[in-house]
N, C-alpha and C positions, 0 to 999 in steps of 0.2 A: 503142380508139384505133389506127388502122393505122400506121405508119410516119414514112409522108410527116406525118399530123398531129402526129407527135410531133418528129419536128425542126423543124416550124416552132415549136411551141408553148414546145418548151426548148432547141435547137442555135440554131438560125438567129435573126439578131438580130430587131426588131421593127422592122416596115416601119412611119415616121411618114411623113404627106404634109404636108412644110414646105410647101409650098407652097398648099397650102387651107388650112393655118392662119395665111399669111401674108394669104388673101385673106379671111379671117374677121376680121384684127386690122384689113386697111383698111377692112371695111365696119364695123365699129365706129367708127372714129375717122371714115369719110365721116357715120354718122348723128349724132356728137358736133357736126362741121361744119355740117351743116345746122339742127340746134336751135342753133348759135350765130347764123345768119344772121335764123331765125326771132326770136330773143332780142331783138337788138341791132335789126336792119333791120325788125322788124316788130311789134318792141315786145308780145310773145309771152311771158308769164311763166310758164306750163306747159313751154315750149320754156327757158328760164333753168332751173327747176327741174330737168329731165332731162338738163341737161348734165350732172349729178354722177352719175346712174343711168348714163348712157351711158359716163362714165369710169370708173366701178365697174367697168361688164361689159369694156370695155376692158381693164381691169389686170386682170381675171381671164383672156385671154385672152392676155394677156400677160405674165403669167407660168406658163402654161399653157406656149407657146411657149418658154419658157426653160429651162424643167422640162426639156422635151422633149428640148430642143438641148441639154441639159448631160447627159443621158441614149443619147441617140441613137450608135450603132455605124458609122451611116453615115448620112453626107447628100448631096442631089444634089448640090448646090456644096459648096464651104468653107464653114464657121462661120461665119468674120470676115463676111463678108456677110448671111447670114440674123441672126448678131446685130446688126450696121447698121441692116438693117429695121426689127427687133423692137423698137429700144429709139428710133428716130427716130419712129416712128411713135407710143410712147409720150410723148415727149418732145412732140409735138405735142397730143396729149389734158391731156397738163399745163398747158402755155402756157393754150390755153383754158379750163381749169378756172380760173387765174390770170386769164384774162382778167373772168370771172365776179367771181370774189371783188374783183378792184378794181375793179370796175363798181361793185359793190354799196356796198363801201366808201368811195368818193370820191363814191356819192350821183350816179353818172351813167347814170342808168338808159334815159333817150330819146338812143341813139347813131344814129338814124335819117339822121345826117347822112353815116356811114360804110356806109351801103347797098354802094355801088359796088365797097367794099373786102371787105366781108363776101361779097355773090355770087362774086366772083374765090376767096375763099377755099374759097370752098362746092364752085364746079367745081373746082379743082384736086383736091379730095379724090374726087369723082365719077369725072375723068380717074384717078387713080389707082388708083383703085380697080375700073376698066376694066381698065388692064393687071393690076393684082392676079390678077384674072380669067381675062384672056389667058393668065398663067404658069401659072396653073393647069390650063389643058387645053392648053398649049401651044404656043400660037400666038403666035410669036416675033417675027414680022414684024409685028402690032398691038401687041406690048410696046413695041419701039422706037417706035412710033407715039406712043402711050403717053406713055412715059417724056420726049418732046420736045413736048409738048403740054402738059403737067405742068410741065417746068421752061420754058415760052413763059407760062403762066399763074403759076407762080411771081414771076416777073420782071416782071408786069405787079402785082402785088399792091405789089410793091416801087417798082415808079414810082410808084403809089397811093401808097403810105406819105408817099413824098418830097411829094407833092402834097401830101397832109392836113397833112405836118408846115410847111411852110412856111404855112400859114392857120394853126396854132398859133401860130407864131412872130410874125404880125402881130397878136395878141391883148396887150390893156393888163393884164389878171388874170394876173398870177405865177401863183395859184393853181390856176387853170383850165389854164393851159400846161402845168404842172408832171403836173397828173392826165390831161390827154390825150397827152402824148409817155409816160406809162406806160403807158398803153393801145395803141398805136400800136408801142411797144417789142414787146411781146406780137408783136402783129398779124405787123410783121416778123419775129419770130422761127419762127412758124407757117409761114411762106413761106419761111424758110431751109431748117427740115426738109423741106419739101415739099420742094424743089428736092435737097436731097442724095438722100430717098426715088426721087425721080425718077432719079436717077445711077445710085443701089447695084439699083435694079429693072433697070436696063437691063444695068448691068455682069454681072448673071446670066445673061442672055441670052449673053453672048460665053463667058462660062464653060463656057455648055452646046453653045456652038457652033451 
């Protein structure tokens, strides 16, 4: 072993690339997004079942990435932001998994009526996972891109919501109201992470200058 390999191997701390493993946890949670869209908009019951495989690989990738960051000597940015990512982005693979289990629970399996709401969701994680992308080789001027394209599609998910919920609200079934504003609850909540994930990916960008 000469030299040089032996200070890397035991001096010099261990180079991790947060940032490809930032762009591994969003394409997890983009493929999570799209078996939901499959699930609910196209009434796809192999796409429902894989939601929970996609959120498996997910949480192994994310706590992979936590491992790391609680390990790690040095990171490009601050912590406090790659952990924002790491756990918003999980918190979105949750909602949906949520989203799943009270589908199934409350017996509403034909959600085809929230098409509109599910593709908005679908691209947002698509846009995100664009700039995931970008940060990972660099290209700062499509993060920003990115990251306002992301929280323009967030925000449009969220007029969705308000839409859907007010056709709830003209509904005479308590019952039926009470299981789609939990569903709808979800939905919004997916488009808030989206929207902060949009923020904390752009604010790395000015970190890095």
């Amino acid at each position: 072993m000469s030299l040089i390999q032996f200070f890397k191997k035991y001096i010099l701390p261990e180079e991790i690339d947060f940032f490809k493993e930032l762009q591994e946890q969003s394409e997890a949670t983009k493929n999570a997004t799209h078996d939901l869209y499959r699930c609910f908009a196209q009434g796809d019951q192999k796409a429902c079942e894989a939601i929970l495989t996609n959120e498996n690989q997910a949480t192994i990738l994310k706590n992979r990435n936590m491992d790391d960051l609680g390990r790690a000597f040095i990171t490009p940015v601050d912590r406090e932001a790659i952990f924002r990512v790491i756990t918003h982005l999980d918190w979105v693979l949750i909602s949906i998994k949520h989203l799943v289990m009270e589908s199934t629970a409350y017996g509403l399996d034909d959600l085809e009526e929230y098409e509109i709401i599910m593709r908005q969701l679908r691209d947002c994680a698509d846009i995100l996972a664009q700039g995931f992308a970008a940060l990972h080789h660099n290209e700062m001027e499509t993060i920003r891109n990115k990251a306002e394209e992301a929280r323009t599609m967030a925000h449009l998910v969220t007029e969705s919501y308000v839409q859907a919920m007010s056709r709830v609200a003209e509904g005479n079934d308590i019952h039926q109201m009470f299981k789609h504003k939990e569903l709808l609850s979800q939905i919004k909540s997916i488009a808030k992470r989206f929207h902060v994930t949009a923020n904390t990916m752009q604010d790395i960008t000015m970190k890095l200058g």
